[in-house]
C-alpha positions in Angstrom: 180.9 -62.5 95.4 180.7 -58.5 95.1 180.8 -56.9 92.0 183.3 -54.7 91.3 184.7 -52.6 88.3 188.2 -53.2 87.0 191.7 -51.8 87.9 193.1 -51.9 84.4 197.1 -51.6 83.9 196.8 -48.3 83.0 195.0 -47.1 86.0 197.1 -48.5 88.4 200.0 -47.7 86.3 199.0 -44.1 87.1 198.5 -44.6 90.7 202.3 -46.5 90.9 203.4 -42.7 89.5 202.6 -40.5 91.9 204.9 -42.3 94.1 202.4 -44.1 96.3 203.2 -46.8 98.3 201.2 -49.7 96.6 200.3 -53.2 96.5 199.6 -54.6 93.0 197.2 -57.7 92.9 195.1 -59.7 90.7 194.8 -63.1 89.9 197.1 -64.8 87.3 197.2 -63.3 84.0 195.9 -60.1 85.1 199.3 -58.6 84.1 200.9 -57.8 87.7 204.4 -58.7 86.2 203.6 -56.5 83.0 202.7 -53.7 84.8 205.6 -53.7 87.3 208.2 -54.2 84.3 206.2 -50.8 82.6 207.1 -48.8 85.5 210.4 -50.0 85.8 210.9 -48.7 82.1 209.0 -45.6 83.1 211.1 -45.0 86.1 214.8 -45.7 84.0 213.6 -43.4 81.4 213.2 -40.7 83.9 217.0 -41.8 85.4 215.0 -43.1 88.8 216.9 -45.8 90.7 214.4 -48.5 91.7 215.3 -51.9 93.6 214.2 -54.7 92.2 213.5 -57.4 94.5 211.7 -61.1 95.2 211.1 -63.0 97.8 212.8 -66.4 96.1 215.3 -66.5 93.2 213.0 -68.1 90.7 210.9 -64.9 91.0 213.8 -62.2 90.8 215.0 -63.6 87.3 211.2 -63.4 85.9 211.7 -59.2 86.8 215.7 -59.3 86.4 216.1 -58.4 90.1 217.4 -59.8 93.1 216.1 -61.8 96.5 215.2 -58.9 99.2 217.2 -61.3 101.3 220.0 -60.6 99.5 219.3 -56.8 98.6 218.6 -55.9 102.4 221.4 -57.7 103.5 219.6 -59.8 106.0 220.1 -63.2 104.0 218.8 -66.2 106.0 218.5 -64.6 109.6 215.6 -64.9 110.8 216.0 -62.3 113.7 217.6 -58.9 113.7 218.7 -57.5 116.6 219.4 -53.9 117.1 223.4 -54.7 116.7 222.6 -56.6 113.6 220.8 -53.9 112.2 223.4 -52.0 112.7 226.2 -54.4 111.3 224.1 -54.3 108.1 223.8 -50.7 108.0 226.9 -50.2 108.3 228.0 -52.1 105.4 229.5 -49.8 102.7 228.1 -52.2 100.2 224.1 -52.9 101.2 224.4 -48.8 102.4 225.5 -47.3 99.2 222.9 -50.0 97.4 219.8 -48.5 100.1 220.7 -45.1 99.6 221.1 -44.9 95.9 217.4 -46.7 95.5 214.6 -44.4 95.3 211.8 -47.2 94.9 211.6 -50.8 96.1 210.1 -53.1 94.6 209.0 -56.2 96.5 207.6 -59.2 94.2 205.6 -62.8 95.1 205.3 -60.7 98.5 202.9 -63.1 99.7 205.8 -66.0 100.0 207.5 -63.7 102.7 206.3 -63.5 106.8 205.5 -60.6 108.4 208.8 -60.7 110.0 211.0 -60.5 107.3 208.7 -57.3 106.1 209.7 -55.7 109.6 213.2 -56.5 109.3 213.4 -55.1 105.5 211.9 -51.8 107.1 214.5 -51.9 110.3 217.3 -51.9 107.9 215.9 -49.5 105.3 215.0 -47.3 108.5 218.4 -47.5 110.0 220.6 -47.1 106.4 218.4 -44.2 105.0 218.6 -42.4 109.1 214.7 -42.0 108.6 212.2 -42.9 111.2 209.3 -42.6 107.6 208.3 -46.4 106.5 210.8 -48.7 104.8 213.2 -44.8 105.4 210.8 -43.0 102.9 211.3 -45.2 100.0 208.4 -45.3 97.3 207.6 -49.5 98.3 205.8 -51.8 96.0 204.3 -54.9 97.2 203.6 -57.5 94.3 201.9 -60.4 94.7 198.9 -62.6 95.6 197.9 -64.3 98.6 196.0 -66.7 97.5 199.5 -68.6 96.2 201.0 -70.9 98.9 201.5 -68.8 102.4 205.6 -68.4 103.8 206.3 -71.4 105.6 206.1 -70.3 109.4 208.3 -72.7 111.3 208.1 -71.6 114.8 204.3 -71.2 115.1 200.9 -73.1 113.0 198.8 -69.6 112.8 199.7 -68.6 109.3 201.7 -65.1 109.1 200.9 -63.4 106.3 202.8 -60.3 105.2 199.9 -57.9 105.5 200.2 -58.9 109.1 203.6 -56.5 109.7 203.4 -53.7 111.2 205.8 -52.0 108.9 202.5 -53.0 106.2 200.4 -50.9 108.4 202.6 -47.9 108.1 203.6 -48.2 104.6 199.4 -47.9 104.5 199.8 -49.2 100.6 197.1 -48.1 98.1 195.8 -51.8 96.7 195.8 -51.6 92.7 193.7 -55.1 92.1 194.1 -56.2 88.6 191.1 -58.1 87.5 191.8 -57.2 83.2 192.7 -61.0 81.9 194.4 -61.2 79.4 194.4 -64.9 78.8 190.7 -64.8 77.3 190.3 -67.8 75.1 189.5 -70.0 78.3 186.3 -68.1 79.9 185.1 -71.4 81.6 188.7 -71.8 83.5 189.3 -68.6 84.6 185.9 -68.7 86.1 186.8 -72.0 87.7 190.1 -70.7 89.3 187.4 -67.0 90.5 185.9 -69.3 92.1 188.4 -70.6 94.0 189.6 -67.4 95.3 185.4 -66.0 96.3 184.7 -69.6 97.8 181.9 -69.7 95.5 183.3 -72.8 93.7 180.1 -74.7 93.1 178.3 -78.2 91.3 178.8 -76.0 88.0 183.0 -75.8 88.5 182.7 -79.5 89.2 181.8 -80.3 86.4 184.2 -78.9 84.2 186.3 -80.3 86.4 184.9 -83.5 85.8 185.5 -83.0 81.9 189.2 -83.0 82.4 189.0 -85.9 84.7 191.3 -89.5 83.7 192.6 -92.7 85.2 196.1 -92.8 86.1 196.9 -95.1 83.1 195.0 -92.7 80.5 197.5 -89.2 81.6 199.4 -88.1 78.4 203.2 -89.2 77.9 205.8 -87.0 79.2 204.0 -83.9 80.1 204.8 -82.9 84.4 202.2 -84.4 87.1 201.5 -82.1 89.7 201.4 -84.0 93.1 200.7 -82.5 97.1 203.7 -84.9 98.6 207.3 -85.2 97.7 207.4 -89.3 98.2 204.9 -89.5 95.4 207.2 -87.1 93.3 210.1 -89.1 94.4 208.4 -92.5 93.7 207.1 -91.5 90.2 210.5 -90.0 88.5 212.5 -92.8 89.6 209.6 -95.4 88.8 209.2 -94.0 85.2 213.7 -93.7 84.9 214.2 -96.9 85.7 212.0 -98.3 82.5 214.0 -96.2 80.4 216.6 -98.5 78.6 220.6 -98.0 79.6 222.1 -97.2 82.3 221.5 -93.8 84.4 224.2 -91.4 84.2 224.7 -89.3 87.8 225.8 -85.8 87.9 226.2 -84.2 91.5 225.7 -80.9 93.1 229.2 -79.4 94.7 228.8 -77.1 97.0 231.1 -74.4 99.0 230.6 -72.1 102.0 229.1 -72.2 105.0 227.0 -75.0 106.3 224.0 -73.4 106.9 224.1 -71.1 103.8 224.8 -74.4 101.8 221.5 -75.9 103.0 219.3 -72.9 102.5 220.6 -73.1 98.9 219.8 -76.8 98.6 216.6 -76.5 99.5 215.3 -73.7 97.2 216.8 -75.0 94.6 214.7 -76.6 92.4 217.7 -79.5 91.1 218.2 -82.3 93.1 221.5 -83.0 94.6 221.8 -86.1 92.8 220.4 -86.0 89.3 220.3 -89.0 87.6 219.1 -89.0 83.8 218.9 -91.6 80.7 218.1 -90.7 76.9 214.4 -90.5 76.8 214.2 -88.7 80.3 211.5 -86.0 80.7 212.9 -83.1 82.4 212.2 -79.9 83.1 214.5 -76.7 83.5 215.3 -74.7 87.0 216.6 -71.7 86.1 216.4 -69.0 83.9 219.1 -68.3 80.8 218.2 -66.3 78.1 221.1 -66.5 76.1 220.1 -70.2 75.9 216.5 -69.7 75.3 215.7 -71.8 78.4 213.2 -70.5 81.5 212.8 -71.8 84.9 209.7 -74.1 83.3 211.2 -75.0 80.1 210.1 -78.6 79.3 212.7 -80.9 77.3 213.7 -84.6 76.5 217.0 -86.2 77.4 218.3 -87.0 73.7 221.7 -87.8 75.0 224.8 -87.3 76.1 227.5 -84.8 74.4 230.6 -86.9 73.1 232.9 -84.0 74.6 232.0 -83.2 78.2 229.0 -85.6 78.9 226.8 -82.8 79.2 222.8 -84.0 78.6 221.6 -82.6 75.3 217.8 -81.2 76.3 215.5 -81.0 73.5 212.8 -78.6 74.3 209.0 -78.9 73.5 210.3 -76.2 70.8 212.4 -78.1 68.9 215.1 -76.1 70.5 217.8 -78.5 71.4 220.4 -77.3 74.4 223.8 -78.7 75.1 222.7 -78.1 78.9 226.0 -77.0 81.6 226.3 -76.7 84.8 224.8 -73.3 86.5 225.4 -71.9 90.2 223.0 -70.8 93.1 224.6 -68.7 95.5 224.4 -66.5 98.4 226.3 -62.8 97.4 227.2 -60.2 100.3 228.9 -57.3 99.6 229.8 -58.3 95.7 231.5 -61.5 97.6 230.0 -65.0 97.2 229.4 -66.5 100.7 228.2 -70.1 99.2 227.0 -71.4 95.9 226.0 -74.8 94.7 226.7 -75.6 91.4 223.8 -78.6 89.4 222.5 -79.0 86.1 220.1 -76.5 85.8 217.7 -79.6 85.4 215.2 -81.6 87.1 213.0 -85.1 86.4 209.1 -84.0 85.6 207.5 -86.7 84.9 206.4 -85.2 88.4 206.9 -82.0 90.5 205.0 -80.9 93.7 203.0 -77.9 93.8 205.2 -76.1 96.1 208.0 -76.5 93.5 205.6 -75.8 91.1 204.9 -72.1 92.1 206.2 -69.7 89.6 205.7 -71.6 86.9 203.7 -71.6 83.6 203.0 -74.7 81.9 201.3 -75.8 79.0 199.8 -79.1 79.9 199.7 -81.1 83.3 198.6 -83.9 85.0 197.2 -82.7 88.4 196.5 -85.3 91.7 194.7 -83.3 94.1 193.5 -86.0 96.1 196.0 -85.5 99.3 196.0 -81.8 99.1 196.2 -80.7 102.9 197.2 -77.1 102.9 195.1 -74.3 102.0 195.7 -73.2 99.1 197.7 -76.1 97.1 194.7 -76.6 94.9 194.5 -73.1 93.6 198.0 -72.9 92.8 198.6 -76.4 91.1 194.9 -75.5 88.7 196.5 -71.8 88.1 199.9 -73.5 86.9 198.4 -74.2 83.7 197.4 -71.7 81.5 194.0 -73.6 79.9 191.5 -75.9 80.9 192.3 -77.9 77.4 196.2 -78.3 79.1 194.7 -79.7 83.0 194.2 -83.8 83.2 192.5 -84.4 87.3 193.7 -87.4 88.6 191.1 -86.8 91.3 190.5 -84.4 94.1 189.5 -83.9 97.7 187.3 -81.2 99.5 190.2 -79.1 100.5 191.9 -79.2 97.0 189.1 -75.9 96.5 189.5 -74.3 99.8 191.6 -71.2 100.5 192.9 -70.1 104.0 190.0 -67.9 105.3 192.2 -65.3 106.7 193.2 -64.5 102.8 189.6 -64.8 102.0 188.5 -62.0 104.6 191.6 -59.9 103.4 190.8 -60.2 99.9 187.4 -58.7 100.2 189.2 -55.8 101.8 191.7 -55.1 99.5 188.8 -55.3 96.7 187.3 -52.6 98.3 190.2 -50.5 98.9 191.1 -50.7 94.8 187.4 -49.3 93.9 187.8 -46.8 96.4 190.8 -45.9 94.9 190.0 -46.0 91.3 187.2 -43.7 92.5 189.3 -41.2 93.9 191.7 -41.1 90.8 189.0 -41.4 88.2 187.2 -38.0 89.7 190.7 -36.3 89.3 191.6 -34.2 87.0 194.1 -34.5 84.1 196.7 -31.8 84.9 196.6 -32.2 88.4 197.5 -36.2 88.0 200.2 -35.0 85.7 201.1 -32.6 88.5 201.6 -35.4 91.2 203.8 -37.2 88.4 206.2 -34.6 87.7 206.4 -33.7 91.5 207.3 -37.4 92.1 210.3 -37.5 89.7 211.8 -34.3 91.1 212.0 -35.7 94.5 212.9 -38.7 93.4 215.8 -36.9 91.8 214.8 -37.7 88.3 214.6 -35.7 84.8 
């Protein structure tokens, strides 16, 4: 593993100012979500409209945005023709929402192909009548690519989104955050560097083998991590059906089209049958901060409310919810297209690491011993926020192996954030101020 210096918030803070195109990376806990959500307070106080975008749901509410699915107006197509481009374009709604932004911002970029980053650019292109990348907005890839890749139906060869050509000509300036600010676990966060400079060794292993149990030794109502669904499945219902009482069944409606309908279904993270008992584990799937609940939130069923039935959720705080119904849907041109209305709920007394990404817990059981995709092991050790919190079921080789493409590409954009901390460190003061001030005057600011 190279040695390098570290981007610090700040500095790349200063580099997001001059109105660079950027992409802002770093492992978890580096801050990437602080530092976007300073900017975006930096760019409001200036009266700067910036678009703030994700590539799933669960990520827009951590930065109050929206899906760039949504935002573009592309929504689940997975082609654009020139007509289409058009159509969308020509929507008085997505064009007035374009042309107003000055700055898009683009977070867990590295859960989107490098198709949908080409059609985000064809639309921005066409709306804004600019031929520049993304139709000269300032854009602002956030992520890391050593989370799970997109899921690539039509071809096995990963496609990342630095793969796009619209990438290539957006030329981004890589900000890599390497600050941590979670430094009361030194030996973890070494573990999990490991992981991303394949340098995991004997030494990671045994720390590893510290936090190692038998299935019949993993702490009482805390969320196992597992690779497949059918274990997740088997698990939750296993684990309900000990509870005393009979299970009460609440189920997912749904409206609109067909195919919107299913895309919903299957990113959202409640099931379309949910079946809970008093005593149930369960974790939360979407965010409400007037309730004091996150996508994440872990709770116990304590009951059922006399009124409406409702579940009443006590959380690990002591917090206890009277928990409705929420909706999921699919918005075009301030019109709902579908929605699917659940209990913003889950079972977790197990999850999968796919579901799983996004989320910070406290304490988990992890099973990596049928991890098959590159990747899965990083993200389901990363989950938890100390080694103290992670309980191994057990592991196999390719639970520490990440896709080799990201590997090569990581080294890269490592060496693209010194060179750039370089360059801005031997500026000058006034004439960074300079590029600042000339930024918010063309971006229309004050």
């Amino acid at each position: 593993m190279g040695y390098y210096s570290s981007m610090t918030q700040d500095e790349a803070l200063t580099i997001l100012k001059t109105g660079g195109n950027v992409f802002l990376t770093g492992e978890p806990g580096a801050g990437k979500t602080h530092t976007i959500n300073q900017y975006v307070r930096y760019l409001k106080k200036s009266s700067i409209d910036a678009a703030i975008t994700a590539s799933t749901g669960i990520a827009a509410t951590h930065i109050g945005g929206i899906t760039i699915h949504s935002w573009s107006g592309i929504g689940i197509k997975s082609h654009l023709s020139k007509y289409d481009v058009d159509a969308i374009a020509s929507r008085e709604y997505i064009s007035k929402r374009i042309n107003r932004a000055k700055i898009l911002i683009i977070d867990e970029v590295s859960m989107l192909s490098a198709n949908m980053i080409n059609m985000v650019d064809a639309v921005c292109k066409a709306v804004k009548d600019s031929s520049a990348p993304f139709g000269g907005l300032q854009v602002i890839f956030v992520g890391d690519f050593f989370q799970l890749p997109p899921v690539n139906r039509s071809s096995q060869a990963a496609d990342f989104a630095y793969d796009a050509q619209a990438w290539r000509d957006a030329n981004p300036i890589i900000c890599y955050l390497t600050e941590q600010h979670r430094q009361d676990d030194a030996p973890f966060l070494e573990l999990l560097s490991a992981i991303r400079s394949n340098t995991f060794d004997a030494l990671h292993i045994e720390h590893l083998e510290g936090r190692k149990i038998e299935a019949h030794e993993a702490p009482e109502n805390i969320p196992k991590l597992f690779s497949h669904n059918a274990d997740v499945d088997k698990v939750n219902a296993d684990i309900l059906a000990t509870l005393p009482g009979q299970a009460k069944d609440f189920h997912m409606h749904a409206k609109g089209a067909k195919a919107l309908v299913a895309s919903l279904q299957k990113g959202c993270l409640s099931p379309e049958v949910l079946s809970l008992k008093a005593g149930a584990a369960v974790m939360f799937t979407k965010n409400n901060p007037k309730e004091h609940f996150v996508n994440g939130t872990l709770g116990i069923v304590e009951g059922f409310s006399k009124n409406d039935g409702h579940p009443i959720v006590k959380t690990r705080e002591g917090r206890k919810i009277d928990v409705e119904a929420m909706d999921w849907s699919v918005e075009e041109n301030g019109r709902v297209l579908a929605s699917v209305t659940q209990l913003p709920l889950r079972l977790a007394w197990a999850i999968t690491v796919h579901k799983s990404q996004g989320i910070s817990l406290d304490s988990a059981v992890v099973d990596l011993r049928q991890v098959f995709e590159f990747g899965q092991g990083y993200v389901a050790l990363s989950r938890v926020k100390r080694l103290s919190g992670l309980h191994v079921l057990g592991w196999n080789q390719r639970a520490f192996e990440v896709h080799p493409n990201v590997l090569e590409k990581d080294s890269q954009f490592r060496d693209s954030s010194q060179i750039a901390q370089n360059m801005f460190a031997d500026m000058k003061e006034k004439d960074i101020a300079t590029m600042h001030d000339n930024f918010v005057k063309a971006a229309g600011g004050s």
